[in-house]
N, C-alpha and C positions, 0 to 999 in steps of 0.2 A: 528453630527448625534448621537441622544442617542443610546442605547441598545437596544433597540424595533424597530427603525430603521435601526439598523444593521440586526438584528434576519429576517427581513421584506427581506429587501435586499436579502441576503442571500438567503432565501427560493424562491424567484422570481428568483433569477438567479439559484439557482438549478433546479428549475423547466422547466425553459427553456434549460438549457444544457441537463439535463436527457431525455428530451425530441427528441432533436435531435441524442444522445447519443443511444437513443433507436432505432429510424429510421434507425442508421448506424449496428443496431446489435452488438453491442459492451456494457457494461457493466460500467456505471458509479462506478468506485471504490472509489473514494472521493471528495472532492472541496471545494479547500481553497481560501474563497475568504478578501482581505485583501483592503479595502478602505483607501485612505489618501488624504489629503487636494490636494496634486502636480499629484497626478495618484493612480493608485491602480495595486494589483497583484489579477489576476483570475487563480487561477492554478487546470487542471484538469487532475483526473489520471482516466483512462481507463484499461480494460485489455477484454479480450475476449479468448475461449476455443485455445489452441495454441500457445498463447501470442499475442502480439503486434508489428506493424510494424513502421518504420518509416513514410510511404507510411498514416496506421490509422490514426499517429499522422497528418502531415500535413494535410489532408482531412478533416479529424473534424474540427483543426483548422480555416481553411477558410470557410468552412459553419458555424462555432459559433463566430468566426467574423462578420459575414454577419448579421448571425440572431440577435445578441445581439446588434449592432447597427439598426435593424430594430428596435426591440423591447423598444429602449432606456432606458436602463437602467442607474440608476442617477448615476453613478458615471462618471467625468468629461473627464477623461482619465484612461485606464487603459491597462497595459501587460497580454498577454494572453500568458498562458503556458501549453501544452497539453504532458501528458505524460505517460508510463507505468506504472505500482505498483514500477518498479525494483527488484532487485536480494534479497534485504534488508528488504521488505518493512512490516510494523508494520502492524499485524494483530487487526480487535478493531472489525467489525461486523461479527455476524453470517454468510454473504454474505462472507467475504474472508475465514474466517476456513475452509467455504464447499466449496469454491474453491479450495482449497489449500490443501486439503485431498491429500496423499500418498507423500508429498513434504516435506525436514529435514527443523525444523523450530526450534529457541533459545527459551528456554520459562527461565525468569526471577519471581521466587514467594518468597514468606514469607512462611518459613518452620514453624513448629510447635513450635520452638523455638525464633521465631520474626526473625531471621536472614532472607539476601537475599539470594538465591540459585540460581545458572543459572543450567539446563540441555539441554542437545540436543538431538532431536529426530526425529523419523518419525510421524506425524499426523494423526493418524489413528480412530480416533471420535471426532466429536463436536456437544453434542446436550445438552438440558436442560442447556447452560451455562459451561460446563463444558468441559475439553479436554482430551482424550487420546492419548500417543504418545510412542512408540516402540522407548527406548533408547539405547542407545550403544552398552550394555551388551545382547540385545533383551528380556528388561522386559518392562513392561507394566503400563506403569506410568498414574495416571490420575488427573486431576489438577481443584480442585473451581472456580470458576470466584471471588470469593473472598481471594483466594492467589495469584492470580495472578496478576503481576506485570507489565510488557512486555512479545507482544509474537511478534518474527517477523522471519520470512523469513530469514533463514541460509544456503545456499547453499553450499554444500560441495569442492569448489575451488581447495583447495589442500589435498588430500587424508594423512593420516596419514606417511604413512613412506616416503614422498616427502618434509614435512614440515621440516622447517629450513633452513640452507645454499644451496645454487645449485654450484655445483662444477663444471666447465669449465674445460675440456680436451684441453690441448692444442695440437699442433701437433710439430710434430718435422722440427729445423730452417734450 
């Protein structure tokens, strides 16, 4: 399949997922769809106000089963993979920044000097392309879409004075 075949593909089965995707109220966040001669990968990630359940994921799954083999779509066999954004997950359209408002997320750019810089912060605007995010110190960083590098989803796990070794008490024998 050339490249205009894939490009085709692709856009047919986004459109049928988003579309069911939508019926269920839930929010297509991306779709990675991966054709090969033995089967393929259809991997779709969801998210909705709240988060995601496992209960989302399989439901979708069986109804975009269903549907995408109504629909037949050319690929021969393929795995289907329905899932959340995750804890991690890379920010790229407009749709996740504005969801993802007041959430600490890693922003990786090119400083003024060509170097890479990583900061962490709160996301506190994204509009015209552009981010602001409430860093550590609580200053107010704001970032080009033309320095910017990576941005994704940093959740704060282990709070600052917790990180490093965890020290076991034992009890007396």
């Amino acid at each position: 399949m050339d490249r205009n075949g894939q490009t085709s593909l692709h856009q047919r089965v986004w459109d049928i997922v988003a579309a069911v995707v939508d019926e269920e109220q839930l929010e297509l966040v991306d779709l990675n769809l991966q054709p090969l001669k033995k089967g393929g990968l259809i991997k779709v990630i969801i998210d909705k106000p709240g988060g995601i359940s496992i209960n989302d994921c399989q439901g979708l799954s069986s109804r975009l089963n269903y549907v995408l083999d109504v629909e037949q779509i050319q690929m021969n066999s393929y795995t289907l993979e329905v899932s959340s954004p995750g804890i991690f997950f890379e920010l790229k359209r407009e749709s996740d920044f504005l969801r993802n408002r007041g959430k600490r997320i890693m922003v990786q750019y090119r400083a003024s000097d060509g170097r890479s810089q990583t900061t962490y912060g709160i996301l506190t605007d994204f509009k015209d392309m552009s981010l602001t995010l409430l860093d550590e110190e609580g200053t107010q960083q704001c970032f080009e879409s033309g320095s910017i590098l990576l941005v994704r989803l940093d959740p704060l796990l282990f709070p600052k004075k917790h990180q490093g070794r965890v020290h076991a008490k034992r009890g007396k024998k």
